[in-house]
N, C-alpha and C positions, 0 to 999 in steps of 0.2 A: 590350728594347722601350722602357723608361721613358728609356734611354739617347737612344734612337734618337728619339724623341718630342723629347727636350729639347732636340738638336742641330736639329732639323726647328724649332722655336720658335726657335731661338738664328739662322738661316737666314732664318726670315719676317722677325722684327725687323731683321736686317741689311740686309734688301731695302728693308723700310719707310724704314728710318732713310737709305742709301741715295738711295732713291728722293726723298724728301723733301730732302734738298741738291739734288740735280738739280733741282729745280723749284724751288728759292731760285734758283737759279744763273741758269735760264729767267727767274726773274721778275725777276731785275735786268738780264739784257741788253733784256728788254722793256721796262720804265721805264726804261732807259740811252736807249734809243730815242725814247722818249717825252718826253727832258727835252733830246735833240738836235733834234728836230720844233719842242719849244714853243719853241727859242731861236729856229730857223729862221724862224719863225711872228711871231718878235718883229721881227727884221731883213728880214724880207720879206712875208708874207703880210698884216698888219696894215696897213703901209704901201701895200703893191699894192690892196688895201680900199679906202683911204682917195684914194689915186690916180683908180681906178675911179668914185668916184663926182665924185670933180670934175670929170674926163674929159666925165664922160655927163650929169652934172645929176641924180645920181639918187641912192636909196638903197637899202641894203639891211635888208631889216624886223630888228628884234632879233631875231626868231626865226629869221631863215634865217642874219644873220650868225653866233648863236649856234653852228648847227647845221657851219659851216664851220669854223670856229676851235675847237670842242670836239670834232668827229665827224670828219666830211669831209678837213679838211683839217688832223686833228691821229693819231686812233685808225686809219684807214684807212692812213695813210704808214707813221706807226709801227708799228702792228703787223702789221697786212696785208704791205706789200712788201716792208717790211724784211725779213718773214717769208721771205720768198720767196726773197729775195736769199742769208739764213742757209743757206737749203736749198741753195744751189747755192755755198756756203762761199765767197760774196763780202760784199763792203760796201755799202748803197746808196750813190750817188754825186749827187754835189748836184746835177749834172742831173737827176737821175733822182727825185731828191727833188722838184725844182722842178715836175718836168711831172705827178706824180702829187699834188703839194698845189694846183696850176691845174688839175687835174682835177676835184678836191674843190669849186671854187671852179663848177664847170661842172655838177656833177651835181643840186644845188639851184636853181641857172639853168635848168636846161633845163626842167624841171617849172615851172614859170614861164611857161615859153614854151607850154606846153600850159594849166596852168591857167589865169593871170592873163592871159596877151597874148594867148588864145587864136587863135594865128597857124595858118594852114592847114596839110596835112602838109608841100604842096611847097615852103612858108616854112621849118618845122623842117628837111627835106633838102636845103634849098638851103643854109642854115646849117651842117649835118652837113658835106657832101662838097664845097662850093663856098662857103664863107666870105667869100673875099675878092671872091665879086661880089655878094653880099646886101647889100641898102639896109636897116639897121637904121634903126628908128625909136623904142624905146621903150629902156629902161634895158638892160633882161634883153637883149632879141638886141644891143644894143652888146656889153657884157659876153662872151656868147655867142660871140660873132662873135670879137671880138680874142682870146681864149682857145681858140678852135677854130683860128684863122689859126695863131696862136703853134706848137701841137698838130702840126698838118699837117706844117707847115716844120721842126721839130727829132724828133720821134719817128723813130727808127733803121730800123726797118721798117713803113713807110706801109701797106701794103697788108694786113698783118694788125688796123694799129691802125684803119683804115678799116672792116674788116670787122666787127672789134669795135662799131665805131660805130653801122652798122648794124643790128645783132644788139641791140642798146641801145634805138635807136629805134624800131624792128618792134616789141618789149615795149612800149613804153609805150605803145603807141597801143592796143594789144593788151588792157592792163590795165583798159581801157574797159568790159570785157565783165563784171568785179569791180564793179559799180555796179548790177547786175540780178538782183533775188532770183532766178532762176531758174536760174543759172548752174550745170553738174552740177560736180560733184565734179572728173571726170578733168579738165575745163577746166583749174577753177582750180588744178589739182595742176601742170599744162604751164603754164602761167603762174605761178605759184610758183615752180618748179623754173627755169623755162629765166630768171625776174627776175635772181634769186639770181646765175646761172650768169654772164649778161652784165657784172653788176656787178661783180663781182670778177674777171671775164678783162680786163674795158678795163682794169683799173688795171695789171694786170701786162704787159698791151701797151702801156706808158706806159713801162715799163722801157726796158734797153738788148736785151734779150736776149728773142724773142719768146717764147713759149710754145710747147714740142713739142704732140702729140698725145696723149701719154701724157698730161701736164701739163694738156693741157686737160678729159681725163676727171678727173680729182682736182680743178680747178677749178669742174666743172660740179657733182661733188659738194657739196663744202663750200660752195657758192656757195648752193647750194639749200638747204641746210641753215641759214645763214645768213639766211637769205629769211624761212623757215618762224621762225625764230626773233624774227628783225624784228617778225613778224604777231603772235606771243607777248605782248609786249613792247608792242605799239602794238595791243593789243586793243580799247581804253578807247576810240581815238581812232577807229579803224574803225567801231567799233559807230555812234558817232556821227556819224559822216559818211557811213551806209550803204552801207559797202566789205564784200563780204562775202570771207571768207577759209576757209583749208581750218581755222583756230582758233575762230573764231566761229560755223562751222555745225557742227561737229564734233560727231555723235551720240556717240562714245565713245572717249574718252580714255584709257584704259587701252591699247583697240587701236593710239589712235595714239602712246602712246608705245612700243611694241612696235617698228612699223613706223618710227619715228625713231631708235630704238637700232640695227635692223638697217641701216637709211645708214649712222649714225656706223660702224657695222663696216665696213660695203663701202669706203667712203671712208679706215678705216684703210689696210685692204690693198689699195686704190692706193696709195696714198700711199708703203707699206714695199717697192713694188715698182718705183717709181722709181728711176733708173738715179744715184744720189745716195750720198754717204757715210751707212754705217748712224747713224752719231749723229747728223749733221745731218737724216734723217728723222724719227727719234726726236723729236727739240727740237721737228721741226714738228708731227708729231702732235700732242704736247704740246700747244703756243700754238693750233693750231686747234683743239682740244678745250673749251676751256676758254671757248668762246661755248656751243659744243654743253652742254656740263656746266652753264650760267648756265638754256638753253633748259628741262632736264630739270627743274630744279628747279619750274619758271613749271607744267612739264606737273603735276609733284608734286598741286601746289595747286588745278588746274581738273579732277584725278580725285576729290580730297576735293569741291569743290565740287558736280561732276555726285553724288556718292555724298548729298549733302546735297540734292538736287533732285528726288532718286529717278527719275533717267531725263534726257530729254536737254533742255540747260542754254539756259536762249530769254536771251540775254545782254541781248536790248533792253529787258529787267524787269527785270535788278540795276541795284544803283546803281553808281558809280565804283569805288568801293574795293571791292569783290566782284573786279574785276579787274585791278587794280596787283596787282603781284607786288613787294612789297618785298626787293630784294636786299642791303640794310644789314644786312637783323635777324641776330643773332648766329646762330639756328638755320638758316638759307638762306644766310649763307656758308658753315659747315660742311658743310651738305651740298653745296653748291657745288662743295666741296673733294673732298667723297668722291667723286663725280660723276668729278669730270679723274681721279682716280686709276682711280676703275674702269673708266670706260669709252677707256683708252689700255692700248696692247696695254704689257708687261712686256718692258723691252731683253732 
């Protein structure tokens, strides 16, 4: 038995040790990725920036340009569709790089178009599906407009990236409903879920290669899970602009990490039942886990919080830092790290 014991140790270690190059391995074809985007970013997107606003007479605030060039149009190419591409054991292609870093350039524009220009719906759909007869007048639908035109005319299959669009636009107008203390639960769950879902299907409809149906169930997942994590992370900033979310009204946090662990499973086993080489689903698991594993840790810290509250947590009474989830500190990367291992199914 003690034999049998030892070899069952000598087994587990092997898996760990294992398992842990495999995610060295992940982690540098993702920064490989990541250090191909910033170059891109350098000979192209910086200068199309700087283009854009001479063009139009206009500018872009630091904080949105920030949000393009470190977010949008740097983490979303490289890790998202590259992701995607990995799974279907090809390479991104610099077209394909290009229309999803002009995506990124369009997904903080169009929020613009709603908040700042506050242009009508039939302005934002004229913009969406008919670009090139819309009379722009302010920065954002210039912008808008040439980046939607550009979209239309080279995306391989129009009519699902159209569809995408819409499914984009419908949300946001939708998300309005997020501004009304009143708003039940299942709402903001259908808006949460389907934000998520849209946001990451347009960028892989930016691809060469559409999205099946199978694909699109594992994209509505991880989309949404994605979403819910966003709200996480941007708690501070909600609270303060009276965005209410399925985060900040949440009576009990225990339960809903329960019910976000069982996504991350459902969304596994899509994911391992796509019609794809078993490693390259594996890799994908992986890489999309590892936002989800970032999410659990944030959940960690708001069940100690509710447990310090004794009962359910009125956020618009703490201060700032009650809700930052520091992700530097030495003890939240580690668990960070236990997080992607645990909750990824075992090759």
């Amino acid at each position: 038995m003690e034999t049998l014991a030892y070899f069952g140790f000598l087994l587990f270690t092997f898996e760990l040790y294992m398992n842990f190059f495999r995610y060295i391995n992940i982690a540098r074809k993702v920064y490989s990725e990541i250090k191909v985007q910033k170059q891109f970013n350098k000979t192209f997107l910086i200068p199309y920036l700087d283009e854009l606003e001479n063009k139009y007479n206009g500018r872009f605030e630091a904080e949105q340009r920030g949000k393009i060039l470190k977010y949008y149009g740097l983490f979303i190419t490289s890790f998202l569709c590259s992701s995607y591409k990995r799974l279907y054991g090809q390479s991104l292609s610099k077209e394909e790089r290009k229309r999803a870093t002009l995506f990124g350039i369009l997904t903080p524009v169009g929020d613009d178009l709603f908040d700042i220009d506050k242009l009508d719906n039939d302005s934002i759909r004229q913009i969406t599906f008919h670009p090139e007869t819309f009379t722009a007048t302010t920065f954002s639908s210039h912008v808008a407009k040439e980046i939607q035109t550009y979209l239309l005319k080279t995306v391989p299959h129009k009519e699902e990236y159209i569809k995408a669009s819409k499914d984009v636009l419908n949300i946001q107008v939708e998300t309005i409903a997020q501004t009304k203390p009143g708003i039940s639960k299942e709402e903001m769950q259908r808006i949460t879920y389907t934000k998520g879902a849209v946001s990451v299907i347009i960028y892989h409809q930016c691809l060469d290669e559409a999205a099946s149906t199978q694909m699109l169930e594992v994209l509505f997942l991880i989309g949404s899970l994605y979403q819910l994590g966003n709200d996480i992370f941007d708690l501070y900033k909600d609270v303060r602009d009276n965005i209410y979310t399925l985060i900040n009204t949440c009576d009990d946090y225990v339960q809903f990490k329960k019910e976000f662990m069982e996504r991350i499973q459902l969304q596994n086993k899509k994911i391992y039942a796509l019609p794809y080489a078993k490693k390259d689903k594996e890799d994908f698991c992986i890489v999309m886990n590892t936002i989800n594993a970032r999410s659990l840790v944030a959940i960690d810290q708001f069940i100690e919080t509710q447990k310090q509250q004794k009962g359910k947590v009125n956020w618009w009474k703490l201060e700032r830092k009650d809700m930052i989830v520091d992700m530097e500190k030495p003890g939240n990367i580690l668990k960070w790290l236990k997080y992607i291992y645990k909750i990824t199914p075992s090759p």
